[in-house]
C-alpha positions in Angstrom: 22.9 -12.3 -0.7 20.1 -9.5 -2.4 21.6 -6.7 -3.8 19.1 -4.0 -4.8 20.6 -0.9 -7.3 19.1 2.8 -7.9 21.7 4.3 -10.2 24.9 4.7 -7.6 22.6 4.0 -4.4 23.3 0.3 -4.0 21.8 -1.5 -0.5 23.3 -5.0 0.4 21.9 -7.4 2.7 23.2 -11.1 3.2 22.9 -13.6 6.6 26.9 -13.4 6.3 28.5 -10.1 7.1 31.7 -11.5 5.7 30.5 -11.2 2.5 29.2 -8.3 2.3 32.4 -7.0 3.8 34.2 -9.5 0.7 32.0 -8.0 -2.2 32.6 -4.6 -1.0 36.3 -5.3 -1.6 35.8 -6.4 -5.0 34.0 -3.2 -5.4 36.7 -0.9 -4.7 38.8 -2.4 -7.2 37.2 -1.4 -10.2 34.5 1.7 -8.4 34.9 4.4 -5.9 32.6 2.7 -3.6 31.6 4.8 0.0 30.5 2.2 2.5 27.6 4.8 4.4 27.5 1.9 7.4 24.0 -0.1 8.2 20.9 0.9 6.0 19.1 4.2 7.6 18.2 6.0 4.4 17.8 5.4 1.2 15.5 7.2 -1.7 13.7 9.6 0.9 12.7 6.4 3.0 14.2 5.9 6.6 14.7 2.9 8.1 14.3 2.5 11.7 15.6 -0.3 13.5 13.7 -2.3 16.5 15.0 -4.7 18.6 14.1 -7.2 16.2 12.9 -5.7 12.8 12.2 -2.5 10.1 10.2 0.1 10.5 10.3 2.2 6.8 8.7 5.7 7.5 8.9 8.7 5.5 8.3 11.7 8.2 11.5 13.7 7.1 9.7 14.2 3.4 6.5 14.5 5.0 7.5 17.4 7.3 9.4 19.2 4.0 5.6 18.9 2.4 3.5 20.2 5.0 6.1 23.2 5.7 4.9 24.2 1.8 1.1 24.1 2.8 -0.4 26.9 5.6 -3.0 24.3 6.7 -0.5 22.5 8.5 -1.6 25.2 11.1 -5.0 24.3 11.1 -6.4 21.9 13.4 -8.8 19.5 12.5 -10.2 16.3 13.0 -7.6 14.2 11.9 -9.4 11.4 10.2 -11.9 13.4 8.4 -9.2 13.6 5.3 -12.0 12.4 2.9 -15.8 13.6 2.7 -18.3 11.1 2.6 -19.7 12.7 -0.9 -18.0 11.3 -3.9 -16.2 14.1 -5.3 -17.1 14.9 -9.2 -15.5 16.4 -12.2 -17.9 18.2 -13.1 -18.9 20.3 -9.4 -16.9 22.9 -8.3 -15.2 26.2 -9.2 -11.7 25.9 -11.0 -9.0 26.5 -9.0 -7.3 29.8 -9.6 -3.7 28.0 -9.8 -3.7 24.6 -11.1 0.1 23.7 -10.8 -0.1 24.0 -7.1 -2.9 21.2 -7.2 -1.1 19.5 -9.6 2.8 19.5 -7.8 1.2 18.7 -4.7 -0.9 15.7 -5.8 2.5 14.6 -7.4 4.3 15.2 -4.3 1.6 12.6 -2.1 2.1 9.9 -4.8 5.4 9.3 -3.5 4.0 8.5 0.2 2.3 5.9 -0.7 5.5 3.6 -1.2 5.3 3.4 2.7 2.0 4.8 3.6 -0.5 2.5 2.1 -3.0 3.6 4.3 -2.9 6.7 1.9 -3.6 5.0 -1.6 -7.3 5.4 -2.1 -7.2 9.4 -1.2 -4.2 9.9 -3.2 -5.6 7.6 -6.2 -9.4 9.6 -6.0 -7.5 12.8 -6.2 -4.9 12.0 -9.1 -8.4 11.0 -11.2 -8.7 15.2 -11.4 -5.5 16.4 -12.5 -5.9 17.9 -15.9 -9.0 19.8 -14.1 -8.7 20.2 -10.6 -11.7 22.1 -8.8 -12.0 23.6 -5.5 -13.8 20.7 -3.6 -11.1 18.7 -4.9 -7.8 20.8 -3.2 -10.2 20.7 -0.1 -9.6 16.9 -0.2 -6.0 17.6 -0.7 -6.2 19.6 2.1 -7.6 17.3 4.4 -5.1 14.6 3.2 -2.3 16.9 4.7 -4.1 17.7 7.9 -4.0 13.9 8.4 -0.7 13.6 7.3 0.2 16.6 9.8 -1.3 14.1 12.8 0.5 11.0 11.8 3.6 12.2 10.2 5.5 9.9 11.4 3.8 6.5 11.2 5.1 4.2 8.6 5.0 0.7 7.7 6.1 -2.1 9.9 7.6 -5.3 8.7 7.9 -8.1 11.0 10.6 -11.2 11.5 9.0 -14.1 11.1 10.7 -17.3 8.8 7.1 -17.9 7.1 7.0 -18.0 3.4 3.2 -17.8 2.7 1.7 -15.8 0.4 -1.7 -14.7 0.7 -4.1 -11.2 -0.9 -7.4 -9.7 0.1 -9.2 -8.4 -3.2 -12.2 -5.8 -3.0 -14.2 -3.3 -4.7 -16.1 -0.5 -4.5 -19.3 -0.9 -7.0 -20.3 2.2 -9.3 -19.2 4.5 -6.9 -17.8 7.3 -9.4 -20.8 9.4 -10.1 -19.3 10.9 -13.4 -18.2 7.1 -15.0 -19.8 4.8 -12.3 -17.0 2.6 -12.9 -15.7 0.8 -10.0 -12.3 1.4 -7.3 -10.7 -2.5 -7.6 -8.2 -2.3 -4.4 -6.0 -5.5 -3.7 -3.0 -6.1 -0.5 -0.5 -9.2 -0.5 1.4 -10.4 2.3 4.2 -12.1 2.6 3.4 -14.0 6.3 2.3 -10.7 8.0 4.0 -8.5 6.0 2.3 -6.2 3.4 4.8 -6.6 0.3 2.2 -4.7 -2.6 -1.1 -3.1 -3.1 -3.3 -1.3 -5.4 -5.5 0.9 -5.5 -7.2 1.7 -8.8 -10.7 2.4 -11.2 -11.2 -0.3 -13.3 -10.9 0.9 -16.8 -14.5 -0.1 -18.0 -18.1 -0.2 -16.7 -19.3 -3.6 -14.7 -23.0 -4.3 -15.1 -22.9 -5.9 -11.6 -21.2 -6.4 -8.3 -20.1 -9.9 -9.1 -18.7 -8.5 -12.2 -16.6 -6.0 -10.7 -15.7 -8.5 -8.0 -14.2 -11.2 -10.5 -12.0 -8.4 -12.2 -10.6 -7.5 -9.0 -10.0 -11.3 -8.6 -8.4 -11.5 -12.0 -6.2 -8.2 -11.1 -4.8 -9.3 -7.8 -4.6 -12.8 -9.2 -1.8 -12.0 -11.6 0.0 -9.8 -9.3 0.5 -12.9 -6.9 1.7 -14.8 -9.9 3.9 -12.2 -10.7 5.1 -11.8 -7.0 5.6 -15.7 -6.7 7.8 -16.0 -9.9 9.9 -12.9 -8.5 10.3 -14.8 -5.0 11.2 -18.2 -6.9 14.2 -16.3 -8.7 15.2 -15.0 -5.3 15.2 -18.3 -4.3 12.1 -18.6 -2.0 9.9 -21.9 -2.7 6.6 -22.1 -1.6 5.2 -25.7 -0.6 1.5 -24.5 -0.6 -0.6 -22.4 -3.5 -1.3 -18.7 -2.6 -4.4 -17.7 -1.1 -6.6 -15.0 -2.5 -9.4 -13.8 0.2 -12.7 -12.2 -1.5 -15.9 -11.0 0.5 -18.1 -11.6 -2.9 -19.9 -15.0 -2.8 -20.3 -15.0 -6.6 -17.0 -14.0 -7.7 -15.6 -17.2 -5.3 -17.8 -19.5 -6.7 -17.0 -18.3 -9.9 -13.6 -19.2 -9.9 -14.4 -22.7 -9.5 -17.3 -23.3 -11.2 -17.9 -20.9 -14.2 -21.1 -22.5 -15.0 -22.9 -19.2 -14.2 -23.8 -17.8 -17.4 -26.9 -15.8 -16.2 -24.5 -13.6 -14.9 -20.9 -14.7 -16.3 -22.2 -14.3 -20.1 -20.9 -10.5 -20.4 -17.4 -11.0 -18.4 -14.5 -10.9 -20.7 -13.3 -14.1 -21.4 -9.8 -12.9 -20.2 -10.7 -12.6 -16.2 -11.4 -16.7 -16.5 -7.8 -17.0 -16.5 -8.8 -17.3 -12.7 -10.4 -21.1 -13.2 -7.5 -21.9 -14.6 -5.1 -21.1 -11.8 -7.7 -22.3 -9.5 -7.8 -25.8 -11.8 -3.9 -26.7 -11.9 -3.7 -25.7 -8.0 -1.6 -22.3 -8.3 -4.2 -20.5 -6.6 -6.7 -20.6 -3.8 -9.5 -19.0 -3.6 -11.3 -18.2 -0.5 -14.6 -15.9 1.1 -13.7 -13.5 3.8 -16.5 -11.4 5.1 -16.5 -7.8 4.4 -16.0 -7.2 8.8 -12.4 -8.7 7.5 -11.9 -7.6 4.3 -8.6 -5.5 4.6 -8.6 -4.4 1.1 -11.9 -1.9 1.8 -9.9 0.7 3.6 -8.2 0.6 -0.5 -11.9 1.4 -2.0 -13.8 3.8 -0.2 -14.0 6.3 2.9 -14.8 4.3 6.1 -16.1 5.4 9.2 -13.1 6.3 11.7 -13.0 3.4 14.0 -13.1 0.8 11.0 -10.6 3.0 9.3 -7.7 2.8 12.4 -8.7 -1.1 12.6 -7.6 -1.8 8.8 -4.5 0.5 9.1 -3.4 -1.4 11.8 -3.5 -4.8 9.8 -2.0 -3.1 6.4 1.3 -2.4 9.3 0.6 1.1 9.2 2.6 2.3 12.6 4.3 4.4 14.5 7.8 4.3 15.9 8.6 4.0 19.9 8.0 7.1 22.0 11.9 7.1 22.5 12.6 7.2 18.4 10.0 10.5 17.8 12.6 12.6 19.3 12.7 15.7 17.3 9.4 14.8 15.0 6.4 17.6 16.1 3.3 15.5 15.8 0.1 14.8 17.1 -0.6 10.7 16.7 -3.7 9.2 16.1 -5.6 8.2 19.0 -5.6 4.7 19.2 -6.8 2.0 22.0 -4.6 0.9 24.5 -4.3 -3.0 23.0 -3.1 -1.2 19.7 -0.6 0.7 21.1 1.0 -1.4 23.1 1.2 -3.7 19.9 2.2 -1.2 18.1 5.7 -0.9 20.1 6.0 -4.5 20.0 9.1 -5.9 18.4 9.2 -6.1 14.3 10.7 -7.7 11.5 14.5 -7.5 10.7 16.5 -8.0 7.5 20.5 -9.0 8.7 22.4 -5.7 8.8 21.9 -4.4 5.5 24.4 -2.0 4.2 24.3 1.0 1.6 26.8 2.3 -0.6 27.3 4.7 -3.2 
């Protein structure tokens, strides 16, 4: 049995219904507890059951944003949400009224606990909130327009009694053209399922690709730990070390050799923490080409076709035709192979229950 608090929103989940029915009981003794019935909302985030899983979508908060914003009546090309030009702190007019920027940057944040498809626009345009520019509400803009075209896609988790853990770890080199410092992006599954990411500039400046590459490594690296000591509490065991996928030769090699000290010698000592997890078998390390690098869509603007592909395996999807009653939208065009997979049946939790 998981029990999982916010305050006085309490969900319950457990493969017995008899004891969540028990523990309820023992509730009501001591609280004024209101059984609300299976889980369908909780914290702004619906949850829509399949024949055999969870889709978590957001749509309802994502239609109360767009009805703030007039270019929800525009229509554009839905995937053109960011510009192929970096966007700078230093081009650009001010923007006449700073707060709107400012509440509706803060208002996207929260989409990206089921959207991850999301976290590089939203992260580029939080980097320009104590200054925001016009080009850089015209990337907020475009983030809504896309929004307005998939509002109700969400992410998919799928059944499956597989307990492997795995990551894809990339970044985008120098890209920032105020800083250069690099976008370190990282996805974990749990089996198929997409259970964290990140999206974020690394803090300081990497004198080379390989550089940035092993601190992306070292980043992702102790979020699995941390992910694998949470499941081990919860009671889920894993039999085989995680499995980190990187697309940079030299950071891979790195992590089991670090006899590299042409280009090693100015890496913090801290990122070798790596070798070590690598040495006492807690971690894998493995090269995945960038053509299969899921973690790019987390870095940088990509060209529309490789976009859809790699929202597809982060689980970004959208409901059955028969659940969109009621939601105005305009989906994503998408090929006939991925949307007849993206109907297929899904994950499923045993009737979980909230209760306030």
């Amino acid at each position: 049995m998981y029990l999982l608090i916010y305050v006085d929103d309490i969900i319950i989940t457990a493969s017995d219904p008899a004891a969540i029915t028990e523990l309820l009981q023992l509730f009501s003794v001591d609280f004024a507890v209101k059984d609300l019935g299976d889980l369908y909302y909780f914290l702004g985030v619906e949850v829509i059951k399949l024949n055999s899983g969870l889709l978590l979508s957001q749509h309802r908060y994502i239609m109360d944003l767009l009805k703030k914003q007039i270019c929800m009546k525009q229509n554009r090309s839905p995937l053109q949400w960011l510009s192929s030009s970096a966007l700078s702190a230093l081009t650009g007019d001010p923007m006449e009224d700073p707060s709107l920027y400012r509440s509706t940057v803060g208002s996207l944040q929260y989409l990206s606990l089921t959207r991850p498809d999301l976290s590089y626009a939203v992260n580029r345009v939080c980097q320009f909130m104590h200054r925001p520019l016009k080009p850089h509400w015209q990337a907020v803009k475009r983030i809504l327009r896309y929004l307005k075209h998939t509002v109700s896609h969400g992410l998919l988790l799928h059944h499956n009694s597989s307990n492997t853990l795995q990551a894809y770890s990339d970044v985008d080199w120098a890209r920032c053209p105020d800083d250069h410092c690099s976008t370190g992006a990282y996805c974990v599954y749990l089996c198929s399922n997409l259970i964290s990411w990140s999206s974020r500039k690394q803090l300081t400046v990497s004198r080379s690709s390989t550089e940035a590459e092993y601190k992306a490594v070292a980043n992702t690296t102790a979020e699995l730990l941390w992910i694998r000591a949470l499941l081990k509490e919860l009671g889920i065991t894993h039999s085989t070390p995680p499995t980190l996928w990187c697309d940079n030769i030299g950071a891979t090699y790195m992590s089991v050799n670090p006899v590299f000290h042409a280009r090693t010698k100015h890496v913090e000592i801290d990122f070798h923490f790596v070798c070590d997890c690598v040495a006492d078998k807690s971690l894998v390390v493995r090269f995945v080409p960038t053509s299969d690098q899921i973690a790019d869509v987390l870095t940088k603007p990509l060209v529309s076709a490789k976009f859809l592909h790699f929202c597809y395996k982060l689980n970004v999807r959208s409901p059955p035709l028969i659940l969109k009653e009621g939601i105005n939208t305009t989906p994503i065009t998408t090929t006939t192979q991925d949307s007849k997979s993206t109907y297929e049946s899904c994950a499923a939790l045993h009737n979980p229950k909230t209760i306030e």
